[in-house]
PDB file of N, CA, C and O in Angstrom:
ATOM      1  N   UNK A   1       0.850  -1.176   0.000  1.00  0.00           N
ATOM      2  CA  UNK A   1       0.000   0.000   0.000  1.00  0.00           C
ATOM      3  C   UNK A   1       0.897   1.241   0.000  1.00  0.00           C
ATOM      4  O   UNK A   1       1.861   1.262   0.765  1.00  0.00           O
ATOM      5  N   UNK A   2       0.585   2.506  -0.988  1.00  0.00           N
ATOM      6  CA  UNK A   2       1.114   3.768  -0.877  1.00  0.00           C
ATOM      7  C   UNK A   2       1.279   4.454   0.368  1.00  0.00           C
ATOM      8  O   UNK A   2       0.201   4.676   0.919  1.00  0.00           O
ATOM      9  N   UNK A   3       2.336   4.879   1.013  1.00  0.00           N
ATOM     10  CA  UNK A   3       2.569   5.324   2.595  1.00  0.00           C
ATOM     11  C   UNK A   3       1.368   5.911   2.379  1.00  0.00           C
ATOM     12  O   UNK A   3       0.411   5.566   3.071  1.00  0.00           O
ATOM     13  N   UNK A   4       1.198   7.098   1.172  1.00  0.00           N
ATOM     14  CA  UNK A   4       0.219   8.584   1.853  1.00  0.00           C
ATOM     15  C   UNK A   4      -0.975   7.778   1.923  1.00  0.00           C
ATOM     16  O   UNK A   4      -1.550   8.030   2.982  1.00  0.00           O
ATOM     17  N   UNK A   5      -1.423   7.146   1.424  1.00  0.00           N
ATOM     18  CA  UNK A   5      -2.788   6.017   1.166  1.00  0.00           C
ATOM     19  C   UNK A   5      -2.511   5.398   2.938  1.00  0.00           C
ATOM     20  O   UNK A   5      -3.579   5.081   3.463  1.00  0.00           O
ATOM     21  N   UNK A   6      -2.044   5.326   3.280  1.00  0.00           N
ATOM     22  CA  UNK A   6      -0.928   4.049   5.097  1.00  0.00           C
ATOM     23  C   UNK A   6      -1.756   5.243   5.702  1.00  0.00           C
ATOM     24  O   UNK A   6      -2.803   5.150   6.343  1.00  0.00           O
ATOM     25  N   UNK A   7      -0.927   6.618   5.297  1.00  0.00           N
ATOM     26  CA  UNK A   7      -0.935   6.937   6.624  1.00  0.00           C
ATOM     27  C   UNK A   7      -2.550   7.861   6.332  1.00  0.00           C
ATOM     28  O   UNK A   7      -3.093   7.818   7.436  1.00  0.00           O
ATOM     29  N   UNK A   8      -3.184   8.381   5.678  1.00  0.00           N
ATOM     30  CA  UNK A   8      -4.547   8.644   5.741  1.00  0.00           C
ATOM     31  C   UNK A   8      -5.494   7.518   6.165  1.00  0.00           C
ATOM     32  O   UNK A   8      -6.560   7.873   6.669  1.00  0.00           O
ATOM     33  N   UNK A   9      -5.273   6.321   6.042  1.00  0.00           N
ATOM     34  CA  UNK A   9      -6.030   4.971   6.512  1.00  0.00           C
ATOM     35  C   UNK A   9      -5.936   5.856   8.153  1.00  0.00           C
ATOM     36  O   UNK A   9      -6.742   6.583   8.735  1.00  0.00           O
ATOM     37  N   UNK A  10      -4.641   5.401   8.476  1.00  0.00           N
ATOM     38  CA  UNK A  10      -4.459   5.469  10.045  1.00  0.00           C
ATOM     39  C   UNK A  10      -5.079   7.164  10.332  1.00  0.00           C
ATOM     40  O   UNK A  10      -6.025   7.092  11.117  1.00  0.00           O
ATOM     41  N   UNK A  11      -4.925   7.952  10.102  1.00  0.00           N
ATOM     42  CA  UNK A  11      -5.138   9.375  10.513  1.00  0.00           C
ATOM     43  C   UNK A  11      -7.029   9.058  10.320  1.00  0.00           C
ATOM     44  O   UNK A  11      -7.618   9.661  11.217  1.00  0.00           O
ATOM     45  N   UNK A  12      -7.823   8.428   9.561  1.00  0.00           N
ATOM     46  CA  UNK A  12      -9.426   8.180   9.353  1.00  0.00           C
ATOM     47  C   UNK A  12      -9.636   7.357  10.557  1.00  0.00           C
ATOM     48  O   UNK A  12     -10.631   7.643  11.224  1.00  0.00           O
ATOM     49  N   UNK A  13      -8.898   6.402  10.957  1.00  0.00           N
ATOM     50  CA  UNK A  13      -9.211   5.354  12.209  1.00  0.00           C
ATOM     51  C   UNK A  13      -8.828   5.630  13.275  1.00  0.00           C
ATOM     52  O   UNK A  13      -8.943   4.840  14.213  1.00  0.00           O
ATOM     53  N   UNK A  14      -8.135   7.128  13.428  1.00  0.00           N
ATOM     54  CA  UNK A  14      -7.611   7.418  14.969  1.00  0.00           C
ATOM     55  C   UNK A  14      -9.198   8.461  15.015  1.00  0.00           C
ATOM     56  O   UNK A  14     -10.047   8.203  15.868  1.00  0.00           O
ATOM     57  N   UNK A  15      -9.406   9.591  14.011  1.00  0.00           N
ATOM     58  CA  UNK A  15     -11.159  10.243  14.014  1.00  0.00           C
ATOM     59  C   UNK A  15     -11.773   9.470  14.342  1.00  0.00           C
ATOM     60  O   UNK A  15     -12.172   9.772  15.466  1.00  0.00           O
ATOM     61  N   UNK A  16     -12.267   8.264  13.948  1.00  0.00           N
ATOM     62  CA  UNK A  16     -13.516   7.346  14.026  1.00  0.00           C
ATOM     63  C   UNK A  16     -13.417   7.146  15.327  1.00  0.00           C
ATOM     64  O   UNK A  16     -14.461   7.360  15.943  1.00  0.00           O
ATOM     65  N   UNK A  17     -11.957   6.599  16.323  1.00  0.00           N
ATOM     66  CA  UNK A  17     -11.908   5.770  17.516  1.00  0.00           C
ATOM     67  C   UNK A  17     -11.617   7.199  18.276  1.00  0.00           C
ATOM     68  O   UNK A  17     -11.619   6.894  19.468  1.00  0.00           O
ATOM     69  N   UNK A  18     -11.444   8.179  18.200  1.00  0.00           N
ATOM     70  CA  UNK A  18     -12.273   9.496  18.871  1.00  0.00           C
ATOM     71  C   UNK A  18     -13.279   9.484  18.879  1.00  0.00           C
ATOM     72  O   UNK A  18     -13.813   9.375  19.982  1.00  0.00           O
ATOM     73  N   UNK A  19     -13.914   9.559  17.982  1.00  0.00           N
ATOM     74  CA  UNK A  19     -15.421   9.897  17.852  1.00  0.00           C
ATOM     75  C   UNK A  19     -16.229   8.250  18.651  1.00  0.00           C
ATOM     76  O   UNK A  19     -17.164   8.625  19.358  1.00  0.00           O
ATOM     77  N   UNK A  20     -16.169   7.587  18.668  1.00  0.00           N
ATOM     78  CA  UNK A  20     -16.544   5.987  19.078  1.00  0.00           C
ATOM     79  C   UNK A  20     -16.338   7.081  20.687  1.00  0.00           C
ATOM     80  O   UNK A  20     -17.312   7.704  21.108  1.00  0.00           O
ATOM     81  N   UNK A  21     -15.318   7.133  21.221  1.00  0.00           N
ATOM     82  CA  UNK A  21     -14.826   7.162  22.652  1.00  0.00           C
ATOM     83  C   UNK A  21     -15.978   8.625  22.997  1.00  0.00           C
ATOM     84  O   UNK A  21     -16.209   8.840  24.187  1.00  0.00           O
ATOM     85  N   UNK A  22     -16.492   9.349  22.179  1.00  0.00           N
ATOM     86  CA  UNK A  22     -16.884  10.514  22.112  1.00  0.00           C
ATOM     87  C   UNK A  22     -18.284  10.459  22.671  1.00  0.00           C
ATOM     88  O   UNK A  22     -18.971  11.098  23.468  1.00  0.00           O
ATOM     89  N   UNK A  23     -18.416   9.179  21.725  1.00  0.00           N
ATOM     90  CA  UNK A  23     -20.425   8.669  22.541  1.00  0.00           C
ATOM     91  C   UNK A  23     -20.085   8.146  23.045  1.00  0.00           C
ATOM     92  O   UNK A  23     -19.719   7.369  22.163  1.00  0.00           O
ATOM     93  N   UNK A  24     -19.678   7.593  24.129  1.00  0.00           N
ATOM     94  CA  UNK A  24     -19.592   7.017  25.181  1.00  0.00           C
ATOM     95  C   UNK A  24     -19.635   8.133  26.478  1.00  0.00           C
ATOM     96  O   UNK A  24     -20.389   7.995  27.442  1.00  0.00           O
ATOM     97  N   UNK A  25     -18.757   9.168  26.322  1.00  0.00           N
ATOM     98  CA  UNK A  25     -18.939  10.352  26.928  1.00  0.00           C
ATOM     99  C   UNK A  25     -20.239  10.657  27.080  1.00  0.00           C
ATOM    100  O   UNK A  25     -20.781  10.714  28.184  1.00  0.00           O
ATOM    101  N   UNK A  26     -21.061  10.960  25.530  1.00  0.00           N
ATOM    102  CA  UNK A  26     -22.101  11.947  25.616  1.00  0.00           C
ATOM    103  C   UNK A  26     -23.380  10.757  25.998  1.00  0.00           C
ATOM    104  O   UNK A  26     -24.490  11.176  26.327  1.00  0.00           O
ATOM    105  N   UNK A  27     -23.066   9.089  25.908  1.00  0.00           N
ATOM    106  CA  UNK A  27     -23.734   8.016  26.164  1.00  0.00           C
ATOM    107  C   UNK A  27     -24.151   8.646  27.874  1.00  0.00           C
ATOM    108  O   UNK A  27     -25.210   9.079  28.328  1.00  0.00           O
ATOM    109  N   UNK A  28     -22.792   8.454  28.494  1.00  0.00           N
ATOM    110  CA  UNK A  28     -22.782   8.647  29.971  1.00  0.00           C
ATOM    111  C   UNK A  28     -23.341   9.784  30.342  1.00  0.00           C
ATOM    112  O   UNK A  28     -24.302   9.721  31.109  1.00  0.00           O
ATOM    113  N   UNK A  29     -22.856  11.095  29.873  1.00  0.00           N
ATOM    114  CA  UNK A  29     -23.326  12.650  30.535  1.00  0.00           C
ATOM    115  C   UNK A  29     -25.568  12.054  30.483  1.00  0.00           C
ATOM    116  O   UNK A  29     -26.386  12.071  31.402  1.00  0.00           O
ATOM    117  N   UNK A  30     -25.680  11.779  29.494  1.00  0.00           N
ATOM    118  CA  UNK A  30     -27.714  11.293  28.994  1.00  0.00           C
ATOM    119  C   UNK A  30     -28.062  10.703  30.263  1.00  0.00           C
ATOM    120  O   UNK A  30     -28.918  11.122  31.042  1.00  0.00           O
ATOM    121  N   UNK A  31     -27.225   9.563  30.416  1.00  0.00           N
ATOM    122  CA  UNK A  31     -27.539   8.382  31.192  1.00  0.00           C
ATOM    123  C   UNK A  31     -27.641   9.093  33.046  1.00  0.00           C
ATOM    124  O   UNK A  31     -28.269   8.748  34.047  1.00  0.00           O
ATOM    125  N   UNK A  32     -26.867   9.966  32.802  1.00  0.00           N
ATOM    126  CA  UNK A  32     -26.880  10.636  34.366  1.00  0.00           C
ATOM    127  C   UNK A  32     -27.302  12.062  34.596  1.00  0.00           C
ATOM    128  O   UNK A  32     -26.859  12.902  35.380  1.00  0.00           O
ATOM    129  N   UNK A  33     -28.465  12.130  33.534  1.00  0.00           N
ATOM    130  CA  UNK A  33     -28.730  13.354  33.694  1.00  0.00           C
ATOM    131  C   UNK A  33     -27.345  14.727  33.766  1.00  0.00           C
ATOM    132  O   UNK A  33     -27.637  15.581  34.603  1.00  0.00           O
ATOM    133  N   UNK A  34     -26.448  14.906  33.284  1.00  0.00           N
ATOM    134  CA  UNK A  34     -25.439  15.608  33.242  1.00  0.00           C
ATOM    135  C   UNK A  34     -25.411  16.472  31.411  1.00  0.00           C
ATOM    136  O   UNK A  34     -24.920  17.582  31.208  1.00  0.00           O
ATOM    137  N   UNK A  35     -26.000  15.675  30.440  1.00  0.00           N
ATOM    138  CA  UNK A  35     -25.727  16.610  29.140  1.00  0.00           C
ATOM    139  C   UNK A  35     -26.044  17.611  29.241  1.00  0.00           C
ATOM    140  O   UNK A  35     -25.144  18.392  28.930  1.00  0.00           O
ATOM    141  N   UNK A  36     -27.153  18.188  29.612  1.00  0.00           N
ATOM    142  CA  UNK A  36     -27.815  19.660  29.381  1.00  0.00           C
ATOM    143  C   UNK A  36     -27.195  20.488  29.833  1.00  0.00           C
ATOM    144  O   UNK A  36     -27.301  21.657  29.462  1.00  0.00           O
ATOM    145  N   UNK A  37     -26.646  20.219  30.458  1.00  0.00           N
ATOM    146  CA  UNK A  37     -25.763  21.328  31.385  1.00  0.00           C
ATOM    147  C   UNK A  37     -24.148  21.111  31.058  1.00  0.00           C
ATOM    148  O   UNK A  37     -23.531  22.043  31.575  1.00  0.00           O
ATOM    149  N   UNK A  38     -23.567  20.508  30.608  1.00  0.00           N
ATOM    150  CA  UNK A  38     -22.725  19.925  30.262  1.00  0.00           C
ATOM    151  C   UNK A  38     -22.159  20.997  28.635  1.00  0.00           C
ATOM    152  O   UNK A  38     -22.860  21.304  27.671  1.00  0.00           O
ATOM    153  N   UNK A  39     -20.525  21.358  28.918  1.00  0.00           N
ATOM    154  CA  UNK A  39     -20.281  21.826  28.240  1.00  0.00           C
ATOM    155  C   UNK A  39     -19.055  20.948  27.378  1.00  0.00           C
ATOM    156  O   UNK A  39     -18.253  20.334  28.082  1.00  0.00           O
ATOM    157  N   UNK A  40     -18.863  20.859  25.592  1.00  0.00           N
ATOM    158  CA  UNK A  40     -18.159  19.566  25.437  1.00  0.00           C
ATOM    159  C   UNK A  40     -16.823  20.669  24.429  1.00  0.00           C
ATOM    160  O   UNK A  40     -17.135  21.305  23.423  1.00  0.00           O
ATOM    161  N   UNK A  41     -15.362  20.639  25.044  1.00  0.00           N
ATOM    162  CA  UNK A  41     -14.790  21.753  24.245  1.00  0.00           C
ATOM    163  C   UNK A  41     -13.470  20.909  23.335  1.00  0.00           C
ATOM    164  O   UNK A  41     -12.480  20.442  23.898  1.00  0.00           O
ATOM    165  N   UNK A  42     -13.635  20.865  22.324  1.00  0.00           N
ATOM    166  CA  UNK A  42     -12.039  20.407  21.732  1.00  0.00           C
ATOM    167  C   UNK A  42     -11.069  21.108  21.293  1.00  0.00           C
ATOM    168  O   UNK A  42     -11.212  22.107  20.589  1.00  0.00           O
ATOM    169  N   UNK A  43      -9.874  20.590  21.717  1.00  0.00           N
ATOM    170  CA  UNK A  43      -8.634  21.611  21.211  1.00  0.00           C
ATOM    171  C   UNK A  43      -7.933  20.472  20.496  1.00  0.00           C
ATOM    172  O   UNK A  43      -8.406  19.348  20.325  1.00  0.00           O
ATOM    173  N   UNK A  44      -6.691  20.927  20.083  1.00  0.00           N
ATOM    174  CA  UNK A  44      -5.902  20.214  19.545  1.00  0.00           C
ATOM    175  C   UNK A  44      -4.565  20.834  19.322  1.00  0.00           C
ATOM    176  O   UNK A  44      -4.432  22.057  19.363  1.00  0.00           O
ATOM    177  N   UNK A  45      -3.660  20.098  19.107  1.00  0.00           N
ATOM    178  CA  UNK A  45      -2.272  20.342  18.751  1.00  0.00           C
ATOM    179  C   UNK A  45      -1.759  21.349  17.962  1.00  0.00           C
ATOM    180  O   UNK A  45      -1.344  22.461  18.289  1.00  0.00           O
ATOM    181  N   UNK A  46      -1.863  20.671  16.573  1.00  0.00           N
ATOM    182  CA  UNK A  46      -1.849  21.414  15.077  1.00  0.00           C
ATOM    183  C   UNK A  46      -1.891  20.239  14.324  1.00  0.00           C
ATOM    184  O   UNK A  46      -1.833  19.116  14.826  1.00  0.00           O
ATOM    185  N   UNK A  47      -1.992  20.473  13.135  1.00  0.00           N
ATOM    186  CA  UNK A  47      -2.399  19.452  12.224  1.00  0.00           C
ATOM    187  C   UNK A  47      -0.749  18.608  12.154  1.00  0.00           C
ATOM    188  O   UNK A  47       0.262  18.585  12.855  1.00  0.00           O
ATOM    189  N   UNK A  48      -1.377  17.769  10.432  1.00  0.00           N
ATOM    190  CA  UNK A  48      -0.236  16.485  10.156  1.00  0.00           C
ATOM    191  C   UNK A  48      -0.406  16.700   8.516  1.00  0.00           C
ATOM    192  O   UNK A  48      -1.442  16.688   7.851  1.00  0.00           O
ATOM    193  N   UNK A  49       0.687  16.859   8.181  1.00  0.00           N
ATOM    194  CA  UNK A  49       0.904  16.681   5.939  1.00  0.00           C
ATOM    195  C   UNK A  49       0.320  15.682   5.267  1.00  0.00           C
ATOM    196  O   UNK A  49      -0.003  15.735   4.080  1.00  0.00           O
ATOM    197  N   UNK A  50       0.140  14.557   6.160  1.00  0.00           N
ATOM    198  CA  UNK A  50      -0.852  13.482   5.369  1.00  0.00           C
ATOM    199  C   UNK A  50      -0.100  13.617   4.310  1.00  0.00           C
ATOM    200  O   UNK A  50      -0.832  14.280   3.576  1.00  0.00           O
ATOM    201  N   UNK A  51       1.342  13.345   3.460  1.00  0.00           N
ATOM    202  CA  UNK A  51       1.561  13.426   2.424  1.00  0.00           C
ATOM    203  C   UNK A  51       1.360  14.492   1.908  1.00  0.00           C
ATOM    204  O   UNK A  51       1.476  14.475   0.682  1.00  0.00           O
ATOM    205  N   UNK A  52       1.059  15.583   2.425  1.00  0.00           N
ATOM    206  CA  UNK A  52       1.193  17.106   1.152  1.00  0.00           C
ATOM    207  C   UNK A  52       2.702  16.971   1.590  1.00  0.00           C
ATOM    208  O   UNK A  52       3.113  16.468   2.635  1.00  0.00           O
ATOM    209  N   UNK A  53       3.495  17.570   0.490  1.00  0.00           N
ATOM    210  CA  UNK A  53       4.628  18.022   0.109  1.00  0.00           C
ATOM    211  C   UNK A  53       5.693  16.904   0.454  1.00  0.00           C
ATOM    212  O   UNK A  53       6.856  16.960   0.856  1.00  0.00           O
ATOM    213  N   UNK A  54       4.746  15.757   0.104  1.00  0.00           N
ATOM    214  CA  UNK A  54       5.940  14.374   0.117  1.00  0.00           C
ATOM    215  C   UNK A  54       5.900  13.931   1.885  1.00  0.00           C
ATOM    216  O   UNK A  54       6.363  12.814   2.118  1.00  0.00           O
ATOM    217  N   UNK A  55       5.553  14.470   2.707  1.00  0.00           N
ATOM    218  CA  UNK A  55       5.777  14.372   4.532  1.00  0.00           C
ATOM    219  C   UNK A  55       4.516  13.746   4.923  1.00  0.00           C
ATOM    220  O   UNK A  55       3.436  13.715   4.335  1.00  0.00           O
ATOM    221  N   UNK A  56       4.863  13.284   5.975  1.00  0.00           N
ATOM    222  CA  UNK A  56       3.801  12.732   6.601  1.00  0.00           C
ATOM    223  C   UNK A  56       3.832  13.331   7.976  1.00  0.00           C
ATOM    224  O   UNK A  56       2.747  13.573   8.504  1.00  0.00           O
ATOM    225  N   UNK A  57       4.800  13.566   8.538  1.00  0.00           N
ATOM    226  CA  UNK A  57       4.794  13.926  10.137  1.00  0.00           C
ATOM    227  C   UNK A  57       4.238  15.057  10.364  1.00  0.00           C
ATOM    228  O   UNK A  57       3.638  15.670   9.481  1.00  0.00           O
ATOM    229  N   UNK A  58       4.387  15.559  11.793  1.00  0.00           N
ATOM    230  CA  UNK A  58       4.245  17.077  11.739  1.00  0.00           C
ATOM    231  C   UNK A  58       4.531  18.471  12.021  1.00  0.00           C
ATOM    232  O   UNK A  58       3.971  19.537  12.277  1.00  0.00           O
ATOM    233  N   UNK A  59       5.861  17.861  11.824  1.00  0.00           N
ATOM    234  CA  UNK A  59       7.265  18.587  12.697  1.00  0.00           C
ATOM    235  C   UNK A  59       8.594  19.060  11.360  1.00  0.00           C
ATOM    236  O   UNK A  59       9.608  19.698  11.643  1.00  0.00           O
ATOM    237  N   UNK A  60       8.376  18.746  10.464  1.00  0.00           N
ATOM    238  CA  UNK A  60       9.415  19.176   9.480  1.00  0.00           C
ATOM    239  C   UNK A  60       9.831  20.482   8.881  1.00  0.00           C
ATOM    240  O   UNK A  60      10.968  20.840   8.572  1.00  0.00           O
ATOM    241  N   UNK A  61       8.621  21.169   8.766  1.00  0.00           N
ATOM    242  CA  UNK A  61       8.575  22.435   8.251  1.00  0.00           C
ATOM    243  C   UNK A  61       7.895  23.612   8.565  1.00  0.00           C
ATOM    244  O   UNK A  61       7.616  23.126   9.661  1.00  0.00           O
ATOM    245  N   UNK A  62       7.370  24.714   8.615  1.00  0.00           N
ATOM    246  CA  UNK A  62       6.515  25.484   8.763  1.00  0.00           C
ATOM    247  C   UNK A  62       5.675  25.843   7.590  1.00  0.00           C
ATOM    248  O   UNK A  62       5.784  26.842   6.878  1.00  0.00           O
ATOM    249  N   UNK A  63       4.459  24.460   7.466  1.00  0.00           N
ATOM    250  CA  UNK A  63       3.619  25.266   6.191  1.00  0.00           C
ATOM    251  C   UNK A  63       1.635  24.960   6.858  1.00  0.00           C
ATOM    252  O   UNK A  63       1.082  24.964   7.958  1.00  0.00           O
ATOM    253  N   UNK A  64       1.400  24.839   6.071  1.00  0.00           N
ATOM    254  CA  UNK A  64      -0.064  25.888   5.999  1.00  0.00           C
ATOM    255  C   UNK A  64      -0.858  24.125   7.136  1.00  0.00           C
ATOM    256  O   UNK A  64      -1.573  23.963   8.125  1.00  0.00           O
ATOM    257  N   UNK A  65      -0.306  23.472   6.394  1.00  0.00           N
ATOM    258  CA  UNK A  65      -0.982  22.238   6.543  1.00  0.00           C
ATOM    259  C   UNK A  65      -0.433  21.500   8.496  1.00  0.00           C
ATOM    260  O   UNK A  65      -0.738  20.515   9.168  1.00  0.00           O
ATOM    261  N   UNK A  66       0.378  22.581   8.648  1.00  0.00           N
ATOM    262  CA  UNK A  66       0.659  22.079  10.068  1.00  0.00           C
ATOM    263  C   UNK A  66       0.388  23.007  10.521  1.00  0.00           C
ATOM    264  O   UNK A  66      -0.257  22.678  11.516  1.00  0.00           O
ATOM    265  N   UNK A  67       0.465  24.618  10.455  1.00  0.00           N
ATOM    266  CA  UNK A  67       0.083  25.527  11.276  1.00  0.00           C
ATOM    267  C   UNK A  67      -1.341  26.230  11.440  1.00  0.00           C
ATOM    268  O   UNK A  67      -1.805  26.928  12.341  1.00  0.00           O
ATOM    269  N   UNK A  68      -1.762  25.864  10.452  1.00  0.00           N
ATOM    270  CA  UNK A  68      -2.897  26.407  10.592  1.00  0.00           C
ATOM    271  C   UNK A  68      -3.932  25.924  10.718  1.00  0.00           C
ATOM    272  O   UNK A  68      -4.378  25.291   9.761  1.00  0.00           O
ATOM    273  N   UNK A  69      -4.806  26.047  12.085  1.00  0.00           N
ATOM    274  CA  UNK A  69      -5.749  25.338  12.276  1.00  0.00           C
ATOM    275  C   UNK A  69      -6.652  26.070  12.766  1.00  0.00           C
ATOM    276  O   UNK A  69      -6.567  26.701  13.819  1.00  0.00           O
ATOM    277  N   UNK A  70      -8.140  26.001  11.566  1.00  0.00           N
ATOM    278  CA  UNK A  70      -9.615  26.621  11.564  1.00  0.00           C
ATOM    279  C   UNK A  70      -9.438  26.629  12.847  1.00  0.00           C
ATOM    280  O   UNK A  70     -10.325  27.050  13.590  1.00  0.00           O
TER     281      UNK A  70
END
């Protein structure tokens, strides 16, 4: 298999097994009366090249695809 094809597989199945772990959270906050009131905030790092400009990591360079995050 093509790394950039490798490593977008893996970068789609680490989202999904967030998101899986995510309802379980919002499963529990329902289950105990806690959602409504309940505030849910995500941050994050900075992104990963997924193969733009040949890279996969996310530490090599300073471009758009690692620093900048909506």
């Amino acid at each position: 298999m093509e790394e950039k094809t490798k490593a977008k597989r893996c970068y789609l199945a680490s989202i999904s097994e967030i998101d899986e772990y995510l309802g379980h959270i919002i499963d529990y906050l329902k289950i105990h009366q806690l959602y409504d009131d309940a505030v849910i905030i995500f941050t994050t790092d900075h992104g990963d090249h997924l193969g733009s400009r040949g890279l996969f990591c996310k530490n090599f360079c300073a471009a758009d695809q690692v620093y900048n995050i909506p």
